[in-house]
PyMOL Python script that loads the backbone (N, CA, C, O; Angstrom):
from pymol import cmd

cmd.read_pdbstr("""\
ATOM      1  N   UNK A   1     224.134 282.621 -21.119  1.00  0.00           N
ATOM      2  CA  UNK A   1     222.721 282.491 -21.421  1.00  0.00           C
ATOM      3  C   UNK A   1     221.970 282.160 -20.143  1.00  0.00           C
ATOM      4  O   UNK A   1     222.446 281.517 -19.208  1.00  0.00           O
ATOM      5  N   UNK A   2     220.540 282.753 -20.214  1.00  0.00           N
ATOM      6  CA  UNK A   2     219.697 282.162 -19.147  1.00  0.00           C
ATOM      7  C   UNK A   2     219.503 281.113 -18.819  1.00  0.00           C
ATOM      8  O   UNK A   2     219.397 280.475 -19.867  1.00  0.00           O
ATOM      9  N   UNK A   3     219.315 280.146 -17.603  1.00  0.00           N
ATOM     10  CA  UNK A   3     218.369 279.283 -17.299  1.00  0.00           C
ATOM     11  C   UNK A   3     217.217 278.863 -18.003  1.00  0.00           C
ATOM     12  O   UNK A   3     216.333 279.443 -17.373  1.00  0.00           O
ATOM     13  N   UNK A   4     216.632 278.201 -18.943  1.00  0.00           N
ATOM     14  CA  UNK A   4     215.652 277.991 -20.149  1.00  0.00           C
ATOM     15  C   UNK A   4     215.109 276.970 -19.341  1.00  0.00           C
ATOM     16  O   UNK A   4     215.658 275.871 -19.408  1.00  0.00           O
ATOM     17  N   UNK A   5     213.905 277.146 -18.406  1.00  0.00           N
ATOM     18  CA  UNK A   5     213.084 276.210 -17.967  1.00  0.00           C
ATOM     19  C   UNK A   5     212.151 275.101 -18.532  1.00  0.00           C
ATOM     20  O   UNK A   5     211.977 273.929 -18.200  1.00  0.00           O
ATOM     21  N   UNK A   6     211.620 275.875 -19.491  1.00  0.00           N
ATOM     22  CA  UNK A   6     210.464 275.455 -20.566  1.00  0.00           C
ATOM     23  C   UNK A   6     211.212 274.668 -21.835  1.00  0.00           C
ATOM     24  O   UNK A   6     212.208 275.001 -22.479  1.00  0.00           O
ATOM     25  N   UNK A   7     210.443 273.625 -21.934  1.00  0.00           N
ATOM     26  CA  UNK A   7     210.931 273.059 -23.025  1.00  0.00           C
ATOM     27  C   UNK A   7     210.419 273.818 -24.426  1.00  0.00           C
ATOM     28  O   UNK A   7     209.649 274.778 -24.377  1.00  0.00           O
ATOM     29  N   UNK A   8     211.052 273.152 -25.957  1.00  0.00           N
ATOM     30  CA  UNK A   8     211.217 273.792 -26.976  1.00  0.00           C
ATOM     31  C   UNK A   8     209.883 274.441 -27.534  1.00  0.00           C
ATOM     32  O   UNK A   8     209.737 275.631 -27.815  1.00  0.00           O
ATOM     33  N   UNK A   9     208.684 273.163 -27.667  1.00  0.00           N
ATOM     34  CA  UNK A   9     207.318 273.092 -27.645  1.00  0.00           C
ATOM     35  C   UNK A   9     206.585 274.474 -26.729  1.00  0.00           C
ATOM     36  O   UNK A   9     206.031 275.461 -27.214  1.00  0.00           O
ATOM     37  N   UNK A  10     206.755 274.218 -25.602  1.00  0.00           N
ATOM     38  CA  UNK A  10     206.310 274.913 -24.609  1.00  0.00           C
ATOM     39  C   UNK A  10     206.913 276.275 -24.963  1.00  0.00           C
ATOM     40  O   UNK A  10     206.206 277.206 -25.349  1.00  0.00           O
ATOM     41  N   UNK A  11     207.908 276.340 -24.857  1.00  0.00           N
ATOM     42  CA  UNK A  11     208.369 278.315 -25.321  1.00  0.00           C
ATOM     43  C   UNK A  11     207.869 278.827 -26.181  1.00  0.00           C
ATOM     44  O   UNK A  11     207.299 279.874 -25.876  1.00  0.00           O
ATOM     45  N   UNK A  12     207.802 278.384 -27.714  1.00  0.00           N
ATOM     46  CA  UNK A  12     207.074 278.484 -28.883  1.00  0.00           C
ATOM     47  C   UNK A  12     205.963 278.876 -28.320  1.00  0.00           C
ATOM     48  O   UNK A  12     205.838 280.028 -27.905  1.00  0.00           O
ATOM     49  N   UNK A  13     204.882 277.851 -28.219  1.00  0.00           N
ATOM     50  CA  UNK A  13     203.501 278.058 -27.658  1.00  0.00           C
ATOM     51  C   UNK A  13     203.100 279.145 -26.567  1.00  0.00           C
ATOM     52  O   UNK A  13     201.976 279.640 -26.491  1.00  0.00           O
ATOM     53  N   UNK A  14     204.319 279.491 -25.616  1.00  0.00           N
ATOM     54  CA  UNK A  14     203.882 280.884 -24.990  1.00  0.00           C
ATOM     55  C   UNK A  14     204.306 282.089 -25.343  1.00  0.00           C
ATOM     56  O   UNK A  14     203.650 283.093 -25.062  1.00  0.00           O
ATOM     57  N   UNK A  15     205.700 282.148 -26.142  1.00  0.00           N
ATOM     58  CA  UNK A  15     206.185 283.562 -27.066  1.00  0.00           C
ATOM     59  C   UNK A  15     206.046 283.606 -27.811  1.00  0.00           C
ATOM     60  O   UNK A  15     205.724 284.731 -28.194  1.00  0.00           O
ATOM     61  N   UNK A  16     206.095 282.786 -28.600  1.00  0.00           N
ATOM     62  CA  UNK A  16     205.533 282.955 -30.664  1.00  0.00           C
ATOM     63  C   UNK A  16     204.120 282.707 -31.071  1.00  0.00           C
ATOM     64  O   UNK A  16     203.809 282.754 -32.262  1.00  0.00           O
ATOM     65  N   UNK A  17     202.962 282.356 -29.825  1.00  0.00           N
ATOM     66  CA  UNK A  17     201.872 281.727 -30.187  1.00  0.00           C
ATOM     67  C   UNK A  17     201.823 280.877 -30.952  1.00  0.00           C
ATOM     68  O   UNK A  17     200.706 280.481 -31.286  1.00  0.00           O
ATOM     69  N   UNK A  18     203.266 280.136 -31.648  1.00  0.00           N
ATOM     70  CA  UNK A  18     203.248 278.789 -32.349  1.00  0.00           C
ATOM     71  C   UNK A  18     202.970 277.275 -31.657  1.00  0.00           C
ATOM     72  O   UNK A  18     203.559 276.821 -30.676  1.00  0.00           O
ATOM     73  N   UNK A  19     201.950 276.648 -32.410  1.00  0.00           N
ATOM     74  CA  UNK A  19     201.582 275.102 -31.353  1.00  0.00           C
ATOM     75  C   UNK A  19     202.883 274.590 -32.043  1.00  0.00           C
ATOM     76  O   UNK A  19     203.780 275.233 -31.498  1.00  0.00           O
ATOM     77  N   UNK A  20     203.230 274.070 -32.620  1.00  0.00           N
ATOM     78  CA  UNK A  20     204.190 272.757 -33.671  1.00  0.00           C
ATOM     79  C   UNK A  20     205.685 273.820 -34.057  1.00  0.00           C
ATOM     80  O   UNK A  20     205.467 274.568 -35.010  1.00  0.00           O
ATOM     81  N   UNK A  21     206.807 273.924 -33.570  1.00  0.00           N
ATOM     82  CA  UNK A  21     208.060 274.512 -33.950  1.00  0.00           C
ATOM     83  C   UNK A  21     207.929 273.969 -35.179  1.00  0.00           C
ATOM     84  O   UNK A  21     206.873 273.464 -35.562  1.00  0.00           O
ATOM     85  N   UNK A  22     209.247 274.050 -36.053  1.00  0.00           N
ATOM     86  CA  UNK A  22     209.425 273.392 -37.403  1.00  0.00           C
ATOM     87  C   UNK A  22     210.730 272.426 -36.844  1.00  0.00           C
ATOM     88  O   UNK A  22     211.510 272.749 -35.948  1.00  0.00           O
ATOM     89  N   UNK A  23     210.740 271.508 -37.409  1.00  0.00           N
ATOM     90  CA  UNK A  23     211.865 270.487 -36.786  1.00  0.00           C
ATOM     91  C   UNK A  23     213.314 271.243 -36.475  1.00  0.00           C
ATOM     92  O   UNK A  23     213.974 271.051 -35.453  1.00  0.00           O
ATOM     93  N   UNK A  24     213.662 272.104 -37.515  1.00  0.00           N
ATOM     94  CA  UNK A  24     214.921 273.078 -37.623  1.00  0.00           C
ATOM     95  C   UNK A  24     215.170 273.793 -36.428  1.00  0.00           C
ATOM     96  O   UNK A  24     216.146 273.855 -35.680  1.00  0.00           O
ATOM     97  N   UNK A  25     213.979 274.352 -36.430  1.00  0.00           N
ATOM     98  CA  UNK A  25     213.977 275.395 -34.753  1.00  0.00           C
ATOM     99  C   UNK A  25     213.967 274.556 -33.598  1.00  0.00           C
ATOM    100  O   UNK A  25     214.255 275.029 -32.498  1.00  0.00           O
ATOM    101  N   UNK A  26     213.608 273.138 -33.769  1.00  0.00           N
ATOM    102  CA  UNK A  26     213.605 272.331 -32.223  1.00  0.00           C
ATOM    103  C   UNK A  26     215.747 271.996 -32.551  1.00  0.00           C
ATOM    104  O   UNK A  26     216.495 272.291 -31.618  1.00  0.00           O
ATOM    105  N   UNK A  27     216.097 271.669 -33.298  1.00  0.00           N
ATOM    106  CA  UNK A  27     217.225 270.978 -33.494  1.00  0.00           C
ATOM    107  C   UNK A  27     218.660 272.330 -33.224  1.00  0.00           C
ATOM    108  O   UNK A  27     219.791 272.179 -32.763  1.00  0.00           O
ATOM    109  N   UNK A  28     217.754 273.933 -33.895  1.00  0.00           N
ATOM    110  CA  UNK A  28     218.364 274.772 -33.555  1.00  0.00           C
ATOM    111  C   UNK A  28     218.286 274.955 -32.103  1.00  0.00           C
ATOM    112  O   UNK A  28     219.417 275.189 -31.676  1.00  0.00           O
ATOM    113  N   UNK A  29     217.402 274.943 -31.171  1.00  0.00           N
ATOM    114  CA  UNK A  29     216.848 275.260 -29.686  1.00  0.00           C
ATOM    115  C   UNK A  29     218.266 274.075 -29.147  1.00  0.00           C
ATOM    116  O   UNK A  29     219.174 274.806 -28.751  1.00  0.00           O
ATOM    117  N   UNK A  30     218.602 272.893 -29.050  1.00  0.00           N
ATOM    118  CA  UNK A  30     218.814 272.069 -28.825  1.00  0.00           C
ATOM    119  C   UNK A  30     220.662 272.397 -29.079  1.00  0.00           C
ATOM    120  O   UNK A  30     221.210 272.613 -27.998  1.00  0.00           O
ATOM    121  N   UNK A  31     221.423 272.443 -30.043  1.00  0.00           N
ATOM    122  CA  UNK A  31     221.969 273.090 -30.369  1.00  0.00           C
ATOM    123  C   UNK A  31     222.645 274.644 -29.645  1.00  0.00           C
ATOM    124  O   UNK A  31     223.864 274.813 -29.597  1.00  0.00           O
ATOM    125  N   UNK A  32     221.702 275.641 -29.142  1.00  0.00           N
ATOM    126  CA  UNK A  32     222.150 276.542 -28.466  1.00  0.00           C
ATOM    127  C   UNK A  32     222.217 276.247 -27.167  1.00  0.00           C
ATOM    128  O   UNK A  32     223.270 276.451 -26.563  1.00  0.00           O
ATOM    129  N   UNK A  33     221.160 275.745 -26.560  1.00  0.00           N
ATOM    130  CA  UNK A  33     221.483 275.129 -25.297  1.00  0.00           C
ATOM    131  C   UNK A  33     222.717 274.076 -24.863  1.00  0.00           C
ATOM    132  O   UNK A  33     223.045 273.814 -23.706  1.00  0.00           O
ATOM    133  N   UNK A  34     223.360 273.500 -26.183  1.00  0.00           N
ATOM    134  CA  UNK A  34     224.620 273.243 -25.769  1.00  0.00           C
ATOM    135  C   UNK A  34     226.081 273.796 -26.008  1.00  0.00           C
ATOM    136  O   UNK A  34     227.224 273.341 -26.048  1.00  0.00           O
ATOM    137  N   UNK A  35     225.275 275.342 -26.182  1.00  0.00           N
ATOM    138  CA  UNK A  35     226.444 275.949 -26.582  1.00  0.00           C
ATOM    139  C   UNK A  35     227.827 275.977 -27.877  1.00  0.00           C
ATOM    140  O   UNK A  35     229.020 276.243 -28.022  1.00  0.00           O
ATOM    141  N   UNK A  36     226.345 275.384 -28.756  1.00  0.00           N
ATOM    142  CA  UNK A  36     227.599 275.422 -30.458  1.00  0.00           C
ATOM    143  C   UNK A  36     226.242 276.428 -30.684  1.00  0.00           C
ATOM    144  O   UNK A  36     225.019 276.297 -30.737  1.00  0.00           O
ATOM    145  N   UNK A  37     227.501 277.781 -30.807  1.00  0.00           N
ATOM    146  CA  UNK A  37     226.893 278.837 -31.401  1.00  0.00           C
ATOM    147  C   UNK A  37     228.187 279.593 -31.184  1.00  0.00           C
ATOM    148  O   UNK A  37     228.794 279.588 -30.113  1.00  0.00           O
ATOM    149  N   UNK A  38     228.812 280.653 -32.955  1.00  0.00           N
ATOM    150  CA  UNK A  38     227.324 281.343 -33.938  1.00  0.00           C
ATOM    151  C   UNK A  38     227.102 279.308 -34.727  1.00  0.00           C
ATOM    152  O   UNK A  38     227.762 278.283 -34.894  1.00  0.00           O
ATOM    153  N   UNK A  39     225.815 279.825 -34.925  1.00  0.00           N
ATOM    154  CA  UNK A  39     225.470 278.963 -36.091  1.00  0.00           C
ATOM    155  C   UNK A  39     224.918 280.180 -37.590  1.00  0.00           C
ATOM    156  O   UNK A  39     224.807 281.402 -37.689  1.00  0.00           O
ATOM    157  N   UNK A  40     224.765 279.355 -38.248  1.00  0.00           N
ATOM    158  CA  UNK A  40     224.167 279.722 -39.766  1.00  0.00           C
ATOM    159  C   UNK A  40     223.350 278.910 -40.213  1.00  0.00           C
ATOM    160  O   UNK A  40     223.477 277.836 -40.802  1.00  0.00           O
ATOM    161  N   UNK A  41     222.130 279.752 -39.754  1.00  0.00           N
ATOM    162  CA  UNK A  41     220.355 279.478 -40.362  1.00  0.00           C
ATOM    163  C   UNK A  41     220.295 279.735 -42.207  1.00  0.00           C
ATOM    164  O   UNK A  41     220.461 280.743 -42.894  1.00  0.00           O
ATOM    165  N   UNK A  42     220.009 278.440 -42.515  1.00  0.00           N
ATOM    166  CA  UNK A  42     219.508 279.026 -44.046  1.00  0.00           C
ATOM    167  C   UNK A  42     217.754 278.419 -43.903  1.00  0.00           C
ATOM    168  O   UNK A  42     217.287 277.465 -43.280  1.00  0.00           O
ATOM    169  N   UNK A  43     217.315 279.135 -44.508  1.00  0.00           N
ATOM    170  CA  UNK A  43     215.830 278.343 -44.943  1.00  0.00           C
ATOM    171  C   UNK A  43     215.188 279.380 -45.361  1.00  0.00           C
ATOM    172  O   UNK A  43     215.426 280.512 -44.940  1.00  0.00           O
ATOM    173  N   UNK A  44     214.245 279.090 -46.294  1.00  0.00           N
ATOM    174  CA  UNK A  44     213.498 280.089 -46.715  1.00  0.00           C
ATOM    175  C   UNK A  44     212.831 281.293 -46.518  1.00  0.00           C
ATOM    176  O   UNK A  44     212.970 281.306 -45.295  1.00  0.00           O
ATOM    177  N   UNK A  45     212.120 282.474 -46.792  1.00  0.00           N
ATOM    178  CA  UNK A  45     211.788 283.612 -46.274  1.00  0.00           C
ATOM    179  C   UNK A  45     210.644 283.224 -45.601  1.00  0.00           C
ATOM    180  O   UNK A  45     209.877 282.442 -46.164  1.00  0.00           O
ATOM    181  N   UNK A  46     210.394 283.645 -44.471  1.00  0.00           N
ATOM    182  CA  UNK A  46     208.905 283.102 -43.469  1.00  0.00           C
ATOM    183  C   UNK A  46     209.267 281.830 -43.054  1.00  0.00           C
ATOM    184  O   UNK A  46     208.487 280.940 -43.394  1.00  0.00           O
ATOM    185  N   UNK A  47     210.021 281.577 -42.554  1.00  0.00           N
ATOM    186  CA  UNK A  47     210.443 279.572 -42.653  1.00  0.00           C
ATOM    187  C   UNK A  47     210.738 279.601 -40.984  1.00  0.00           C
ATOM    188  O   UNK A  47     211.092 278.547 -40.457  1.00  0.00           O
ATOM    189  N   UNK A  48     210.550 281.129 -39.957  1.00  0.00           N
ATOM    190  CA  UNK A  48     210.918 281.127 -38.575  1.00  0.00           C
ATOM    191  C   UNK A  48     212.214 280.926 -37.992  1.00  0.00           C
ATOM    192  O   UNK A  48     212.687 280.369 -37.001  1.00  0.00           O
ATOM    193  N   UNK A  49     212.694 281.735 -39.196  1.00  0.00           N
ATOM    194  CA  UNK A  49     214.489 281.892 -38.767  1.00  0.00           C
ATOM    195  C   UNK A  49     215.206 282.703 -37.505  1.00  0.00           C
ATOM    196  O   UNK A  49     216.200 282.528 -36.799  1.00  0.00           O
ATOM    197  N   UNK A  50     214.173 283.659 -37.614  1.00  0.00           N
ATOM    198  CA  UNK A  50     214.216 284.770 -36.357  1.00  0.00           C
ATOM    199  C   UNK A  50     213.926 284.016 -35.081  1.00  0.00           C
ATOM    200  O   UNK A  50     214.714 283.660 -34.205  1.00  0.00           O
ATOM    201  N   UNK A  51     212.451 283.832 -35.184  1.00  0.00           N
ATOM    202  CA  UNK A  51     212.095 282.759 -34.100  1.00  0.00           C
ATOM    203  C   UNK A  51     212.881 281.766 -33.034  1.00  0.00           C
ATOM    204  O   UNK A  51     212.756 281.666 -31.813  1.00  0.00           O
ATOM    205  N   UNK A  52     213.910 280.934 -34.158  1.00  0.00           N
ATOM    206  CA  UNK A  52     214.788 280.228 -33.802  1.00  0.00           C
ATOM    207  C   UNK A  52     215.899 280.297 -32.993  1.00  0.00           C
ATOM    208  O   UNK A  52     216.460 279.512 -32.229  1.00  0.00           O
ATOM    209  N   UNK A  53     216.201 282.217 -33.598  1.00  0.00           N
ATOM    210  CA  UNK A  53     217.167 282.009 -32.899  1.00  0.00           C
ATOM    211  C   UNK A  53     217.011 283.075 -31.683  1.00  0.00           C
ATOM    212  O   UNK A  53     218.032 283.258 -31.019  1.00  0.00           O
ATOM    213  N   UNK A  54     216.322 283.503 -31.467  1.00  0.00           N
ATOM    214  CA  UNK A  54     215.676 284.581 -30.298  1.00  0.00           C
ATOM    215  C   UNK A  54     215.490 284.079 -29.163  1.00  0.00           C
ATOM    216  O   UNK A  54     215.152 284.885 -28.296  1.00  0.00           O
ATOM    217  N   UNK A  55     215.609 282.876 -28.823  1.00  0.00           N
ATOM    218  CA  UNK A  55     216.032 282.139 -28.134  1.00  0.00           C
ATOM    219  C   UNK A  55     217.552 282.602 -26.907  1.00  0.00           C
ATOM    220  O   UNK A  55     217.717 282.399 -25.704  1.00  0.00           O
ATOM    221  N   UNK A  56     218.104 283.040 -27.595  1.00  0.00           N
ATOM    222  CA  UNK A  56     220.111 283.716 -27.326  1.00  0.00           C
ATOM    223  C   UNK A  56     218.985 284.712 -26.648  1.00  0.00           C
ATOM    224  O   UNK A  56     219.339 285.732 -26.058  1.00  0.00           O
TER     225      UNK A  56
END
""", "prot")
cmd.dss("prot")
cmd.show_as("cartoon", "prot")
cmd.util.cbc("prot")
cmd.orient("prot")
């Protein structure tokens, strides 16, 4: 994986135009950066599952 300069907040806010992640996607972000991955996203439809993990 790349070098991820920007914190979780900050990436959101410049690629997803999202201000506020959802706690899941900061804990998922957090999570890939230490390298426990595959994981398995459940959460609802529209809930920024993609988002989360587009990150990889």
């Amino acid at each position: 994986m790349q070098n991820i300069s920007l914190n979780v907040r900050d990436f959101y806010k410049k690629y997803f135009q999202i201000d506020e992640p959802y706690e899941f996607q900061e804990r998922i972000w957090d999570l890939i950066l230490q390298g426990k991955n595959p994981l398995l996203v459940r959460a609802p439809t529209g809930s920024g599952k993609t988002e989360a993990v587009l990150v990889t």
